[in-house]
N, C-alpha and C positions, 0 to 999 in steps of 0.2 A: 647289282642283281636283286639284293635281298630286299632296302632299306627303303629303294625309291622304285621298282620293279622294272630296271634298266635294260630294254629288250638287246641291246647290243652286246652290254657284262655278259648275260645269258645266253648269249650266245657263244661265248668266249669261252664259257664254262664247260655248255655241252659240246663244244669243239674239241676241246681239250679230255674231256674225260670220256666221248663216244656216248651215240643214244643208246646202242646195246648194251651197254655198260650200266644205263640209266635205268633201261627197262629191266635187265635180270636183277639190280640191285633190289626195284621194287618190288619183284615176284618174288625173290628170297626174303622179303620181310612181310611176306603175306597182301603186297596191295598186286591182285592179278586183274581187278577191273582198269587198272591204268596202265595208259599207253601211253608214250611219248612217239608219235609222228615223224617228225620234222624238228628242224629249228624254228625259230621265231622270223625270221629273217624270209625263209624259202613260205613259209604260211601264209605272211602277207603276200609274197610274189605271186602265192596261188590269189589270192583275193583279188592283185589286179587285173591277172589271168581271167579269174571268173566273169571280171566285169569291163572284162575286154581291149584292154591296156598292157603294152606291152612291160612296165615296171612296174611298180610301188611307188616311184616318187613321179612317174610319169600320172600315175590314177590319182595323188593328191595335189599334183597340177592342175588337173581333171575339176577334183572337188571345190579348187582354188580359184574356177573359173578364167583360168587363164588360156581355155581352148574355146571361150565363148560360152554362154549361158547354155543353151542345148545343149552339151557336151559335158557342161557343167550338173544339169538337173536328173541325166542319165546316170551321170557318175555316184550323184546323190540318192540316187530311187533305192529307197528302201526295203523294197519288195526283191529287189535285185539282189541287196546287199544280205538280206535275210535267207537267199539260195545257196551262197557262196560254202564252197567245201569246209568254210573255216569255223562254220556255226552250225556243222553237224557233226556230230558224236559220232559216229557210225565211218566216218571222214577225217577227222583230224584227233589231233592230241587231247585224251581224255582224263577222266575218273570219278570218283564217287563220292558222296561225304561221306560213307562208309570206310572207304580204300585210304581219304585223310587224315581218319582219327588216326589207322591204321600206323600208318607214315609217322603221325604227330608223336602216338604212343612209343613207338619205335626209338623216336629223339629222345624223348625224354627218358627214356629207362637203357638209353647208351646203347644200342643195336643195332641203331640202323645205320654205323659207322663207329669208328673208334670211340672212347669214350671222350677222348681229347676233340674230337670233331665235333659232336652232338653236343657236347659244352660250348664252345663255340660258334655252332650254328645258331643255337636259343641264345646265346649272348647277342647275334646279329641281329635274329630276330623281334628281339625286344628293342633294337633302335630304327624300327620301321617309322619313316614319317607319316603314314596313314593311321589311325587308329580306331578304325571302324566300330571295335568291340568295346569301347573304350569304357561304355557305359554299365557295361555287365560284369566289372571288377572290383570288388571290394575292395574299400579306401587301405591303403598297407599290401594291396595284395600288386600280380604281376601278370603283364600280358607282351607272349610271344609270338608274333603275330606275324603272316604272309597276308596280304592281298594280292588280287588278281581283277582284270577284268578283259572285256574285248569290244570295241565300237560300241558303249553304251549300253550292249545289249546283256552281254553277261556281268556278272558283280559279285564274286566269289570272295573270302574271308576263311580262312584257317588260324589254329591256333590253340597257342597253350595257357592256358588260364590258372594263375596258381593265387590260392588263398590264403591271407596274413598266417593261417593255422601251418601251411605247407600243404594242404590238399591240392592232386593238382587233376585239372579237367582238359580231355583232347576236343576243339570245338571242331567243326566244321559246318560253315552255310553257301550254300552254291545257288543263288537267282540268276534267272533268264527272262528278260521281259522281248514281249512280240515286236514290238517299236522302241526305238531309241529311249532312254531316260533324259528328261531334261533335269530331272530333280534326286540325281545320285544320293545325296541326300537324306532323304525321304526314307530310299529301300536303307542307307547304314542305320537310321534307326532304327526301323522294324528291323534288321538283323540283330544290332545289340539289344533291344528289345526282349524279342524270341530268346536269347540265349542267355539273356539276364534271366527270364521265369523259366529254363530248363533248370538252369544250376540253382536257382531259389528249391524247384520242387527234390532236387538232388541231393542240397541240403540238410535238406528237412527229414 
């Protein structure tokens, strides 16, 4: 769920522990702009729904071209896949970089679960195979890290950034680009980037 952002784990997870579980946890630690929706699983079924397909693995048939090029370029149309309930906020599972640090600070100061939990979560955390923020960690220092994203379009990074001294910073970066990214990339630099000259003027 954590390491490689495994939509099936995650589902297993909030199966087992309940969204409303999920959702008053977060409002009791102060993140009240976040909402969890759904599963991950029922989200994409809304997507194929959206875009006119009775499954998920029937619409990436679709995209596979395996119902024929027309069928295929429909499935593809962008403009389409930009309407769907699952890339609007107001619609589906949300929150803020605000509500993240929120969450992040929570971990790291043992509250936002046992302390035995919170120690363990930033344990998992810090063996994510992504390492987007990679760049804006002082040599000696340490990064706990979630990524996120959704069809290219969104590209979200969280995280706890701690410094050789023990200082430690709640990150949060949340992009949305209008059309697909071909060059993921690109936007992890200017993430690490951006959050390498916050915590430089943080610093200082």
């Amino acid at each position: 769920m954590l390491t490689i952002s495994d939509n099936a784990a995650t589902d297993v997870i909030t199966d087992a522990v309940g969204i409303s579980a999920v959702n008053d946890r977060l409002s009791a630690i102060g993140c009240r702009e976040t909402v969890v929706m759904e599963s991950l699983d029922s989200m994409l079924e809304g997507v194929a729904s959206d875009l006119g397909h009775r499954s998920y693995s029937e619409l990436v048939a679709a995209q596979n071209g395996e119902f024929g090029p027309d069928i295929q370029a429909k499935a593809l149309n962008q403009e389409r896949i930009g309407r769907c309930r699952a890339l609007d906020p107001l619609q589906t599972s949300r929150t803020t970089a605000r509500d993240a640090t929120k969450l992040l600070t929570a971990i790291c100061k043992d509250i936002a679960a046992s302390p035995e939990a919170c120690t363990t979560l930033r344990q998992v955390m810090s063996q994510q195979v992504t390492r987007r923020l990679g760049r804006a960690v002082l040599d000696g220092g340490k990064l706990e890290a979630k990524s996120g994203g959704l069809f290219r379009r969104v590209r979200n990074e969280i995280a706890l950034i701690t410094d050789p001294g023990g200082e430690v910073y709640s990150v949060a970066v949340l992009t949305r680009s209008q059309l697909p990214s071909g060059t993921p990339y690109i936007i992890d630099y200017a993430m690490s980037t951006a959050v390498a000259a916050v915590l430089e003027l943080l610093r200082a």
